[in-house]
Residue, then its C-alpha position, 0 to 999 in steps of 0.5 A: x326825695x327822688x324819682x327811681x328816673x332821677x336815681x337812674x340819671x345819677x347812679x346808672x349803674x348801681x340803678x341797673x343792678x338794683x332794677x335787675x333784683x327788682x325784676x328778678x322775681x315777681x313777689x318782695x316784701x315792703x315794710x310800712x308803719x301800723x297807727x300805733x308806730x311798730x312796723x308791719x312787712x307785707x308781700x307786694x309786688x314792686x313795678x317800674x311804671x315810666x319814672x317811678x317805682x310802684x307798688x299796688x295794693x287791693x283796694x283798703x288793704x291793711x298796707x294802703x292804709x298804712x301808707x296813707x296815713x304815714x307813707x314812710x316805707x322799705x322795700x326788700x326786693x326778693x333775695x332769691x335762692x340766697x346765693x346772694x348773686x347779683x345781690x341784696x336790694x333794699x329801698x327805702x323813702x316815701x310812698x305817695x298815692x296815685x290818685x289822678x285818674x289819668x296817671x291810674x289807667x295809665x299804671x292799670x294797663x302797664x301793670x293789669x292788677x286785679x279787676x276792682x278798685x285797687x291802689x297804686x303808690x309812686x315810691x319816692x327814693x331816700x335811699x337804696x342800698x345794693x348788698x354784694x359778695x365779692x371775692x367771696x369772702x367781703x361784703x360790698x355795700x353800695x348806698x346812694x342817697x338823692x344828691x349825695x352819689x354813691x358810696x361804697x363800704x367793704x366789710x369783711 
């Protein structure tokens, strides 16, 4: 697994423009695995907080505990107006629970969430996917895995 910093040294410019479709828009969507193993999709909201990518949560909300108990977890950034302009965002990995109280007021005064207990998770990075129209007519599909670089597939 990898940090979103290391993601950024190793593919600077696909990290730019999945950072750009994060922060595009406030609300995304995470999918987490319920105790039983089927998949549950909740809104969140998806923050870069110094070398990570985070996402909080209301203190014992069904997606906290979700990733407490298993942490693997896919981020959909919001895709917009559906133009697909600068594209389709998608991350995927391990979420881990900040539990240090010094790295949580940390994340508590760069984010603010709501007053009361709350949980903040660092997402660890196995893949990240950038979705493209290009030339109007292909899909551009880059992936970066930790180590592996990036790769690029057109389809059309």
């Amino acid at each position: 697994m990898a940090t979103w910093q290391d993601f950024t040294d190793e593919a600077p410019e696909l990290a730019a423009a999945v950072r750009a479709r994060i922060e595009a828009h406030r609300h995304h969507v995470l999918a987490t695995l319920r105790k039983d193993g089927s998949p549950r999709v909740s809104g969140t909201e998806a923050r870069l907080h110094g070398p990570d990518l985070t996402v909080g949560s209301m203190w014992q909300a069904v997606k906290a505990r979700d990733l407490q108990r298993d942490g693997r977890y896919a981020l959909h950034a919001n895709p917009g107006d559906g133009s697909m302009e600068g594209g389709d965002a998608k991350v995927a990995g391990r979420a881990v629970e900040i539990t240090d109280e010094r790295e949580l007021a940390a994340y508590q005064a760069a984010t603010q969430p709501p007053p009361g207990p709350f949980h903040a998770f660092r997402l660890e990075l196995d893949e990240v996917v950038l979705t493209e129209v290009v030339g109007g007519d292909r899909l551009l599909i880059r992936t970066w895995r930790p180590g592996q670089g990036v790769t690029a597939v057109e389809r059309r």
